[in-house]
SEKEMAR-604246 format. One record per residue: residue number from 1; x, y, z of N, C-alpha, C in turn. Coordinates in nm, 3 decimals. Layout:
REC:nr:n.c1:n.c2:n.c3:ca.c1:ca.c2:ca.c3:c.c1:c.c2:c.c3
REC:NUM:X:Y:Z:X:Y:Z:X:Y:Z
...
***
This chain:
REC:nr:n.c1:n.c2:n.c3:ca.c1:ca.c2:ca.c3:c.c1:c.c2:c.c3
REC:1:1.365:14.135:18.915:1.376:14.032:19.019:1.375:14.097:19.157
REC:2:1.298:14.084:19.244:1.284:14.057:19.374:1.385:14.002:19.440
REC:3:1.496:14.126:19.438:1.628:14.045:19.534:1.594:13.970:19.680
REC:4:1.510:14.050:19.744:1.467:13.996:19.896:1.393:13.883:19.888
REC:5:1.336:13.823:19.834:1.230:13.745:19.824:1.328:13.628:19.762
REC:6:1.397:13.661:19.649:1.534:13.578:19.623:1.583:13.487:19.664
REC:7:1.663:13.558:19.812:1.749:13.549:19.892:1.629:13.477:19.997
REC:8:1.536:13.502:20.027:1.443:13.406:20.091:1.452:13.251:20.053
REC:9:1.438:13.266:19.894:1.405:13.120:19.854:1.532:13.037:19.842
REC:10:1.626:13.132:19.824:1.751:13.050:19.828:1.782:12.997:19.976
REC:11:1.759:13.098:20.059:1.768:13.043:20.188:1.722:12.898:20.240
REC:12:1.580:12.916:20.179:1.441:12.793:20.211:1.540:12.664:20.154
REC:13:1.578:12.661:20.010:1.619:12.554:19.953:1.714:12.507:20.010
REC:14:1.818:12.627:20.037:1.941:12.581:20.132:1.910:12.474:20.269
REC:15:1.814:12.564:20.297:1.777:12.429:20.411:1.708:12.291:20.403
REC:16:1.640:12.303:20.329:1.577:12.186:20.264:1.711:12.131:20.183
REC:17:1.765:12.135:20.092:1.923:12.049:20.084:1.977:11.957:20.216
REC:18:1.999:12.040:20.311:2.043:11.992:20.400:1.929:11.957:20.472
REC:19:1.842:11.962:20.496:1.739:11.824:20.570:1.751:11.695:20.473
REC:20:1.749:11.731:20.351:1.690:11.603:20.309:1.871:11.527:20.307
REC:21:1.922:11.584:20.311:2.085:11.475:20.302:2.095:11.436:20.465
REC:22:2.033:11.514:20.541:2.022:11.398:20.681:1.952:11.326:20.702
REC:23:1.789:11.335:20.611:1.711:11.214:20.596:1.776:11.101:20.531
REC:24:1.838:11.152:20.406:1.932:11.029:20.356:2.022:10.955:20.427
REC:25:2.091:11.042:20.509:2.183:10.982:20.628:2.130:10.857:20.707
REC:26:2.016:10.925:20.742:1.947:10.847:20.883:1.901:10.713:20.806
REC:27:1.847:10.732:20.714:1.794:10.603:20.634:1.902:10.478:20.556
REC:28:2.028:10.582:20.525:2.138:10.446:20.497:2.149:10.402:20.639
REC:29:2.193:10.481:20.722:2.255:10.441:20.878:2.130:10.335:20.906
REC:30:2.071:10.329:20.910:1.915:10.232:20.956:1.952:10.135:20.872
REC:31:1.946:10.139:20.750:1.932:10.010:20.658:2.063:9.970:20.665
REC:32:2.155:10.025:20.694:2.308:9.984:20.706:2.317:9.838:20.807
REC:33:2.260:9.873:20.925:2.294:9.823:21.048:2.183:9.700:21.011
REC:34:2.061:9.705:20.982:1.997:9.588:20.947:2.075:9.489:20.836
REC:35:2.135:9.564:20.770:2.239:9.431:20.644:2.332:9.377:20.719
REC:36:2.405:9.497:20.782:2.520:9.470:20.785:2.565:9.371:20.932
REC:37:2.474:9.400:21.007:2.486:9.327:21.146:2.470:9.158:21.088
REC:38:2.415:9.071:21.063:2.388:8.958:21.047:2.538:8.934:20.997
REC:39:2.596:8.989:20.910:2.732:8.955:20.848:2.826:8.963:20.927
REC:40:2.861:9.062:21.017:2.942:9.067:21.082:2.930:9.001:21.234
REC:41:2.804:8.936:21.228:2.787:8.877:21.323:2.865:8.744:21.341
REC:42:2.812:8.717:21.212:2.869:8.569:21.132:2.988:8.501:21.150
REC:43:3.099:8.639:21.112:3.244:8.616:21.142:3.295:8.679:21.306
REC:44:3.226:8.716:21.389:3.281:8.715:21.552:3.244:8.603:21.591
REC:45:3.312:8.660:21.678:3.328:8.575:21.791:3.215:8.574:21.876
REC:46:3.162:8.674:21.926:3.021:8.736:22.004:2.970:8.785:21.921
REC:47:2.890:8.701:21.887:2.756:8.749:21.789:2.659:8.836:21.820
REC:48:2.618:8.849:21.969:2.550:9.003:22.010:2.699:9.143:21.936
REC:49:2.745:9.080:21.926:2.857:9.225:21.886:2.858:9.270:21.752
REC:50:2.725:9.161:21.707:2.751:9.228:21.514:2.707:9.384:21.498
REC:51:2.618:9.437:21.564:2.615:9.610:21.530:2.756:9.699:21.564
REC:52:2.808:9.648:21.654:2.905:9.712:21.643:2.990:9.819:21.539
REC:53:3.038:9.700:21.458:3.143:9.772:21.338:3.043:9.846:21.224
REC:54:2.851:9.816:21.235:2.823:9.906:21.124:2.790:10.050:21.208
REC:55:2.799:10.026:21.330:2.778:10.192:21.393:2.914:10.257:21.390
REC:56:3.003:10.159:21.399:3.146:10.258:21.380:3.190:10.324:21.233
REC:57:3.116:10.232:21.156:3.183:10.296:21.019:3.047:10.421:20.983
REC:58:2.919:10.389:21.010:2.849:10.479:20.992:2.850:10.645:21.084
REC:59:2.950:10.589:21.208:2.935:10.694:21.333:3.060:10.790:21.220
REC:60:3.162:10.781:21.152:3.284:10.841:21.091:3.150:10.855:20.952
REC:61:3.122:10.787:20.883:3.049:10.883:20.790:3.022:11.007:20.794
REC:62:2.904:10.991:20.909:2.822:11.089:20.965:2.965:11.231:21.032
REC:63:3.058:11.186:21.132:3.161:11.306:21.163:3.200:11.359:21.005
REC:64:3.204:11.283:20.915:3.286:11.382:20.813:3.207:11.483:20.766
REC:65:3.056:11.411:20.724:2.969:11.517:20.677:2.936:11.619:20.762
REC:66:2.939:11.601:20.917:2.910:11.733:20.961:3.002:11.807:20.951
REC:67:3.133:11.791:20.975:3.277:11.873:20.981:3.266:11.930:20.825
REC:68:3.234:11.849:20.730:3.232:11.956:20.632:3.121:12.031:20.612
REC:69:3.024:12.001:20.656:2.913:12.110:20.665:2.920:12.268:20.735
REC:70:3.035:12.256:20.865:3.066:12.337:20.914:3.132:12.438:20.804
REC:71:3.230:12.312:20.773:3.372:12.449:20.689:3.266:12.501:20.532
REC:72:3.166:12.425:20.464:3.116:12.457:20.362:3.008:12.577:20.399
REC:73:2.983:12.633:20.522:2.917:12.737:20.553:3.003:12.859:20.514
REC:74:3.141:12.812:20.568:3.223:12.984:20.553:3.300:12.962:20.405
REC:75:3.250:12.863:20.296:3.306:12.881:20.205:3.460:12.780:20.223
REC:76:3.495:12.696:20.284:3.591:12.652:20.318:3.591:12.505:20.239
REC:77:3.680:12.453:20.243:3.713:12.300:20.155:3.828:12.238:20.291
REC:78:3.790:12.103:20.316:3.885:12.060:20.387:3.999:11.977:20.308
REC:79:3.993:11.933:20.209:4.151:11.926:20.077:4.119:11.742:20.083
REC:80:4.206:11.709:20.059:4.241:11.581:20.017:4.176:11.487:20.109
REC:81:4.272:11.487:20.266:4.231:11.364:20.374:4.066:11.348:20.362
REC:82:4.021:11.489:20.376:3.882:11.436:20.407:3.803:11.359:20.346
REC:83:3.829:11.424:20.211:3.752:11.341:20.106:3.793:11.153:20.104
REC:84:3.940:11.123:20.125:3.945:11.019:20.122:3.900:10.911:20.234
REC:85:3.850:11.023:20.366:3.793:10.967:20.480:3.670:10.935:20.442
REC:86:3.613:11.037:20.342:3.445:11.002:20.304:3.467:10.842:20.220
REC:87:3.546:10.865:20.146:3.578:10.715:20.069:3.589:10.564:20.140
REC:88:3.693:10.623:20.231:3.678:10.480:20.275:3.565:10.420:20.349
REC:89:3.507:10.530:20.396:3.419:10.502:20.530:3.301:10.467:20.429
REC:90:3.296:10.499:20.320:3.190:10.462:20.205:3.194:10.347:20.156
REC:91:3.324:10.299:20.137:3.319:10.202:20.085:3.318:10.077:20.193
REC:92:3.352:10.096:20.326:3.328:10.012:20.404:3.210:9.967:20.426
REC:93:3.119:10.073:20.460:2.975:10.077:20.412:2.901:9.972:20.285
REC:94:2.933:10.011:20.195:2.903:9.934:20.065:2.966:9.750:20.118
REC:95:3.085:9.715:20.164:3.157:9.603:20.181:3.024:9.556:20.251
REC:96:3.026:9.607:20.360:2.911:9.542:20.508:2.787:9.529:20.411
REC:97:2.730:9.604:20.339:2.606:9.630:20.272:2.596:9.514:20.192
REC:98:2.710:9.383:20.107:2.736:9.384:20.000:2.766:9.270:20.002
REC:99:2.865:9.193:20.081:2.925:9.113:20.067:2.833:8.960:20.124
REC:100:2.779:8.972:20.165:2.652:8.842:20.207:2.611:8.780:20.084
REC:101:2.566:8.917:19.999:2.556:8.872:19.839:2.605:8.834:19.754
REC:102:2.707:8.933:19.742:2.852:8.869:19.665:2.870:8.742:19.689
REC:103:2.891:8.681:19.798:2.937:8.521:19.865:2.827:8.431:19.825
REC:104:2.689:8.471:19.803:2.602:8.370:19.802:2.609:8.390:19.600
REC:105:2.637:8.478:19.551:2.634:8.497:19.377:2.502:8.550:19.364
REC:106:2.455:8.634:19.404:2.318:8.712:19.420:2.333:8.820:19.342
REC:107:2.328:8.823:19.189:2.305:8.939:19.163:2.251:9.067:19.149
REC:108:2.141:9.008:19.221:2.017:9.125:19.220:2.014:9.137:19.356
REC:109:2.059:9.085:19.443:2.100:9.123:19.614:2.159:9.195:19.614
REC:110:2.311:9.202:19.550:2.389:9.292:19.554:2.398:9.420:19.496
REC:111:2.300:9.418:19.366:2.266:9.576:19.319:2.178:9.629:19.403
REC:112:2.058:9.572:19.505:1.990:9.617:19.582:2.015:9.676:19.710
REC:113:2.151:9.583:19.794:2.227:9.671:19.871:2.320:9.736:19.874
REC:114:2.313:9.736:19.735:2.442:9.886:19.655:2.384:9.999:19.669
REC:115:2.278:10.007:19.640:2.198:10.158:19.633:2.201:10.241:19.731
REC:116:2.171:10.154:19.899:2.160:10.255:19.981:2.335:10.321:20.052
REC:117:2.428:10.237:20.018:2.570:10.295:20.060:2.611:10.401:19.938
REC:118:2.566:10.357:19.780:2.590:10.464:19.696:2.531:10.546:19.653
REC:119:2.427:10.581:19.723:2.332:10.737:19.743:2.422:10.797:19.859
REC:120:2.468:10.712:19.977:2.555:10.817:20.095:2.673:10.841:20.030
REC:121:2.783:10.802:19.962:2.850:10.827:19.897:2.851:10.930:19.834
REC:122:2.755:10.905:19.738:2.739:11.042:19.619:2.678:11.181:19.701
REC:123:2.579:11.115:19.798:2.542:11.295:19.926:2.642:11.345:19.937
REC:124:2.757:11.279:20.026:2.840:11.253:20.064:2.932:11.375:19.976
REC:125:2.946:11.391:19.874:3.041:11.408:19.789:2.947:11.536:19.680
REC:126:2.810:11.516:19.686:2.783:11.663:19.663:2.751:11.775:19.754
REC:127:2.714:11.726:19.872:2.664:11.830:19.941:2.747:11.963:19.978
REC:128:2.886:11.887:19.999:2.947:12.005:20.016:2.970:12.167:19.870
REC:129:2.940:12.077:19.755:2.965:12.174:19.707:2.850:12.242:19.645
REC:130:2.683:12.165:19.694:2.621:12.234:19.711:2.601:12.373:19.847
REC:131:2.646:12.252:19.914:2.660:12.403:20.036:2.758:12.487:20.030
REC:132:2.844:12.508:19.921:2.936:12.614:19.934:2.886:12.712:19.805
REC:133:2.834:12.694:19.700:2.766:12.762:19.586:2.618:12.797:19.676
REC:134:2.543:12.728:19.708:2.422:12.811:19.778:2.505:12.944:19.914
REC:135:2.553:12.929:19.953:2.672:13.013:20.019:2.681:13.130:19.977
REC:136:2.768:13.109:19.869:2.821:13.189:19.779:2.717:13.288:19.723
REC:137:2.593:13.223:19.694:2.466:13.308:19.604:2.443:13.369:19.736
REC:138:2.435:13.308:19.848:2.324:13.409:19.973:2.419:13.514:20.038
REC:139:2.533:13.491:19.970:2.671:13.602:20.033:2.631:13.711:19.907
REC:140:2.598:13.722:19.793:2.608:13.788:19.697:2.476:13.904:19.681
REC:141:2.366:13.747:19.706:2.249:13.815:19.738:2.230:13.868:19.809
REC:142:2.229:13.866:19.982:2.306:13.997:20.070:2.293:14.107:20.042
REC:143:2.433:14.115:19.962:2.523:14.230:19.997:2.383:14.320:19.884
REC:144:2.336:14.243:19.765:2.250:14.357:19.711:2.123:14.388:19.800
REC:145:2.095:14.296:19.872:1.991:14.320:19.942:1.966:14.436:20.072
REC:146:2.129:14.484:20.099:2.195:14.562:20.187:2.201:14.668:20.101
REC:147:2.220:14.629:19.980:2.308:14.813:19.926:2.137:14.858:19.863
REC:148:2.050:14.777:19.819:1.872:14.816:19.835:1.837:14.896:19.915
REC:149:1.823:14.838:20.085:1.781:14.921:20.177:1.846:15.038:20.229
REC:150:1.978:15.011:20.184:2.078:15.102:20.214:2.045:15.243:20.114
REC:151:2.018:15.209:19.978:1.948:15.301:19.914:1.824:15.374:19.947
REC:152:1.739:15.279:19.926:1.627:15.322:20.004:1.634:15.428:20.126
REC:153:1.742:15.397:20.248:1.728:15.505:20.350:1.811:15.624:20.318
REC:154:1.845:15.629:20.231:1.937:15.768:20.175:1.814:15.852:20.073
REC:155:1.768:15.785:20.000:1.666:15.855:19.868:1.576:15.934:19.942
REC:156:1.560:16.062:19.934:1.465:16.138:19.991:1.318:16.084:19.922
REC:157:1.231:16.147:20.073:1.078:16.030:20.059:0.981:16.156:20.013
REC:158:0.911:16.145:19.960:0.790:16.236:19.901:0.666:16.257:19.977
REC:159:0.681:16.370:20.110:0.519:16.399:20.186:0.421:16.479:20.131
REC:160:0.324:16.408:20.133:0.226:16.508:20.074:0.150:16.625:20.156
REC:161:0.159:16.687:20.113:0.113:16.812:20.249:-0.042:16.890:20.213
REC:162:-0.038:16.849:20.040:-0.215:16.858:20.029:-0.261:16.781:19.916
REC:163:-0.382:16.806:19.884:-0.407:16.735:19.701:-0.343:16.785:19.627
REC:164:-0.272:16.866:19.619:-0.235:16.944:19.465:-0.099:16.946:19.492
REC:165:-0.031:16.937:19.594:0.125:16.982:19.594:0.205:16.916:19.621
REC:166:0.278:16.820:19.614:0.363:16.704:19.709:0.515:16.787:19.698
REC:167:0.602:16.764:19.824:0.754:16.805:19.874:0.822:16.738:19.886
REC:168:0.900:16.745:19.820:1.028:16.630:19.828:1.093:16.662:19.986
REC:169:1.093:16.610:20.044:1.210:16.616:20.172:1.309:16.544:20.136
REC:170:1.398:16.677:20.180:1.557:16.578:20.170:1.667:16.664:20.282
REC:171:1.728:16.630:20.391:1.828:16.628:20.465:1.909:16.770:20.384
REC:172:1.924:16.902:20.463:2.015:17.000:20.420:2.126:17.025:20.532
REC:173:2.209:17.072:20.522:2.312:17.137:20.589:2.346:17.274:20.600
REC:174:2.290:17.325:20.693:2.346:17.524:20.631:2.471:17.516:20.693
REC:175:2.518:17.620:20.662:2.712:17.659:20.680:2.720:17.647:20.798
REC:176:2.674:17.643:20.982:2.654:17.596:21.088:2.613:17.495:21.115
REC:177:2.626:17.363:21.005:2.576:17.205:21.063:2.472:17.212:21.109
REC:178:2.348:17.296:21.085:2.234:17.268:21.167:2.179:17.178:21.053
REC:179:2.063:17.124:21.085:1.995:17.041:20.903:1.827:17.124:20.907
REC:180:1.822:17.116:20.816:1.701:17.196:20.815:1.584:17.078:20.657
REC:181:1.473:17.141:20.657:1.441:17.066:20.538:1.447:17.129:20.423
REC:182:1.450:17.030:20.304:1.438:17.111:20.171:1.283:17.120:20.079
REC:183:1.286:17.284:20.088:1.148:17.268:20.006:1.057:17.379:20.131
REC:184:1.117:17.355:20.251:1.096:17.466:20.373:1.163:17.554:20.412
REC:185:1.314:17.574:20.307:1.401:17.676:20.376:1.441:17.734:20.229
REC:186:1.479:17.672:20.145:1.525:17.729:20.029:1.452:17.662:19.896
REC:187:1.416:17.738:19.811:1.410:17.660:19.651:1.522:17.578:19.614
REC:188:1.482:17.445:19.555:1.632:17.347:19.516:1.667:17.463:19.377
REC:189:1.764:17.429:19.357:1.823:17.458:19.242:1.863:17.340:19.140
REC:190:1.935:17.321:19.019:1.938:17.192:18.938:2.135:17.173:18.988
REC:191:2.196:17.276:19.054:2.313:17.213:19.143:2.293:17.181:19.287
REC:192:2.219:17.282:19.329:2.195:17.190:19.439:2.129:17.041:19.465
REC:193:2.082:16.974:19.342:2.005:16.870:19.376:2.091:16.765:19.317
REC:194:2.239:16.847:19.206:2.318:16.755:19.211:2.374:16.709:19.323
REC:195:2.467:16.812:19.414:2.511:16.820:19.490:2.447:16.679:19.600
REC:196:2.316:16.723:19.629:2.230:16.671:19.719:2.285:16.486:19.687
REC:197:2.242:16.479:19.551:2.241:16.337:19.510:2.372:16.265:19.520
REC:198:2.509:16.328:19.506:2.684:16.305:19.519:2.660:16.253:19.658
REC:199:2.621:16.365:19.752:2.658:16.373:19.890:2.570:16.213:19.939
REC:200:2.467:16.187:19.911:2.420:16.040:19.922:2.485:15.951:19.910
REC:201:2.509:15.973:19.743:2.578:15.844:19.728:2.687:15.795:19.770
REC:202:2.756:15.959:19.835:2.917:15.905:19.878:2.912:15.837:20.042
REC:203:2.734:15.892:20.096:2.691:15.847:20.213:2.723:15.686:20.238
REC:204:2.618:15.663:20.115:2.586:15.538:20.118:2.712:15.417:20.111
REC:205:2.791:15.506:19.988:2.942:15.407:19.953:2.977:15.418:20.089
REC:206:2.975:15.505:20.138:3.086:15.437:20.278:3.025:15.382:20.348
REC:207:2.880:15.395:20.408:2.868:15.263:20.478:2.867:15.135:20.479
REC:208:2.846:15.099:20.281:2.899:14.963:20.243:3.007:14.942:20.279
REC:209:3.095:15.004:20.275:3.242:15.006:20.266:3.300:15.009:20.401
REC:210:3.197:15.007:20.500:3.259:15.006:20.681:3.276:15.102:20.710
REC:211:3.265:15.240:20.680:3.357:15.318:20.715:3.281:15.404:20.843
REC:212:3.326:15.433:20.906:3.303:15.522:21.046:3.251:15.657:20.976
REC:213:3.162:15.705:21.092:3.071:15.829:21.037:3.192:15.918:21.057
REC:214:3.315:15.913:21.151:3.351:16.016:21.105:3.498:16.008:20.967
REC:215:3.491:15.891:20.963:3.559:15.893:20.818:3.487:15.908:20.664
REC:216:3.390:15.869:20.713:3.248:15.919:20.593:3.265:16.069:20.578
REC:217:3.242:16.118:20.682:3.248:16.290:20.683:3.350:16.366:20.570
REC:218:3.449:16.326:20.618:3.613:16.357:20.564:3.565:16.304:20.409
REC:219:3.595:16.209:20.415:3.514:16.144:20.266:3.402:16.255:20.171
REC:220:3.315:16.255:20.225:3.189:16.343:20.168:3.217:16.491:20.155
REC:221:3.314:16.483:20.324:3.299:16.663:20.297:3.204:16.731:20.372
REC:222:3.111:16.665:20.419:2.964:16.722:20.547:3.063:16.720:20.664
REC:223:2.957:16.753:20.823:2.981:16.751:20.878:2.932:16.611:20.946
REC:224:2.986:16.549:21.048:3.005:16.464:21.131:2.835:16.424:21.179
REC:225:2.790:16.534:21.248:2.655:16.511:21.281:2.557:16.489:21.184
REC:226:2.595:16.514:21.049:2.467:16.558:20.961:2.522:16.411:20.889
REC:227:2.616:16.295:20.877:2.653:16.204:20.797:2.590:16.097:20.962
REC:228:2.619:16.138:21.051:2.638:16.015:21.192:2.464:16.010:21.176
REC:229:2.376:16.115:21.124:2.260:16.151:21.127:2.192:15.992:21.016
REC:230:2.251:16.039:20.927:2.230:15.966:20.776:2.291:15.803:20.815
REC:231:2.367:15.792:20.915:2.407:15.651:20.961:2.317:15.582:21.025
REC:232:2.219:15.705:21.092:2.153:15.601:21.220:2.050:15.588:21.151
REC:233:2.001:15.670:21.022:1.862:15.665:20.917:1.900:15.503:20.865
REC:234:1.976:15.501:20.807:2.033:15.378:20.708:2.011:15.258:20.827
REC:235:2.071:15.286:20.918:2.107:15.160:21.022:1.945:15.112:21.102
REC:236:1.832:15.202:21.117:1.682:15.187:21.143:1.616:15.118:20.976
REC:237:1.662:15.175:20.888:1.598:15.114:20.750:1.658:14.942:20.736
REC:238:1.752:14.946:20.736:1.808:14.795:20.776:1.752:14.729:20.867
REC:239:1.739:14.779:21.013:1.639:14.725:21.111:1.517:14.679:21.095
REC:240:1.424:14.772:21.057:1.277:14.778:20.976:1.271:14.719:20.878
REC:241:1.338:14.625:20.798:1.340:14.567:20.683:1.451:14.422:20.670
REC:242:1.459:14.395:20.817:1.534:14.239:20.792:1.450:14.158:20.807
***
């Protein structure tokens, strides 16, 4: 699997989720105010005032779902109230949507303007925990997609220098912190290329792990310049590849 490409499509869908639950939005809120105004017109007093109460109950729909859209980004749940704010404001919805029919004994009126308050409802009530599991995967997918490139800029790269011979380059240290290359200063040996491969990986663990080049050092055991070296490699491979 193609972690990067992955994490692309999860991304794509993630957003497409959330377009299409504000298309849904916009389209109850529309068909809301066309039902629901004539009814509530009915019983005021000022009959220009029937949109009123379906923009107020639809205007609190709409605040809950964004407020939880916010907290379902960082993985967050807002607990009990909210959900019962989505409820009522849903079911007020459904009442305005509903009750013209009900009163006249319309049974097929009233399953027809059931549908569009109990599709916002049910959005209503999955989205968030679609947006907190798509979350969750693009937090996961990430971090492999980080510790990839992060690999990648540690693994020594293979130059070819003619037809017949290719050199591994890989980052050395002589006993004076200078770095020199390998393959131009000394023959590897089968410990030194252990060695070589430890000292990476303990590179790499710490920069997953936050750690400051010069606590990496201490960590690994190199020197400061030759790990701060291997930080700014890693930190350009990340660059070059977001």
């Amino acid at each position: 699997m193609n972690v990067t490409e992955e994490l692309k499509s999860v991304t794509r869908t993630r957003k497409l989720v959330n377009s299409m639950l504000w298309v849904i939005v916009t389209g109850a809120v529309f068909y809301s105010l066309m039902t629901s105004t004539p009814l509530v017109s009915a019983h005021s007093q000022w009959h220009w005032s029937g949109w009123a109460l379906g923009v107020l109950t639809d205007a609190a729909f709409i605040l809950s779902i964004s407020a939880d859209a916010v907290l379902s980004r960082h993985g967050l749940s807002g607990g009990k109230w909210p959900a019962v704010f989505r409820w009522v404001t849903g079911l007020a919805s459904l009442f305005l949507n509903t009750w013209s029919s009900v009163a006249e004994r319309d049974g097929v009126g009233v399953a027809i303007h059931a549908i569009s308050p109990a599709i916002l409802i049910c959005a209503a009530e999955v989205a968030p925990i679609y947006r907190r599991r798509f979350r969750d995967l693009e937090t996961t997918l990430l971090a492999l997609v980080t510790e990839e490139k992060v690999t990648r800029a540690v693994t020594p790269k293979k130059v070819t220098r003619n037809k017949e011979k290719e050199v591994t380059v890989t980052p050395l240290v002589t006993e004076k912190g200078v770095t020199a290359e390998e393959g131009s200063v000394t023959p590897e040996s089968g410990a030194l290329k252990a060695e070589l491969s430890s000292t990476k990986k303990g590179i790499k663990d710490a920069f997953l792990q936050g750690l400051s080049a010069t606590e990496a050092a201490k960590k690994v055991g190199k020197s400061r310049p030759y790990v701060s070296r291997i930080y700014k490699e890693i930190k350009e491979e990340l660059e070059l590849t977001a």
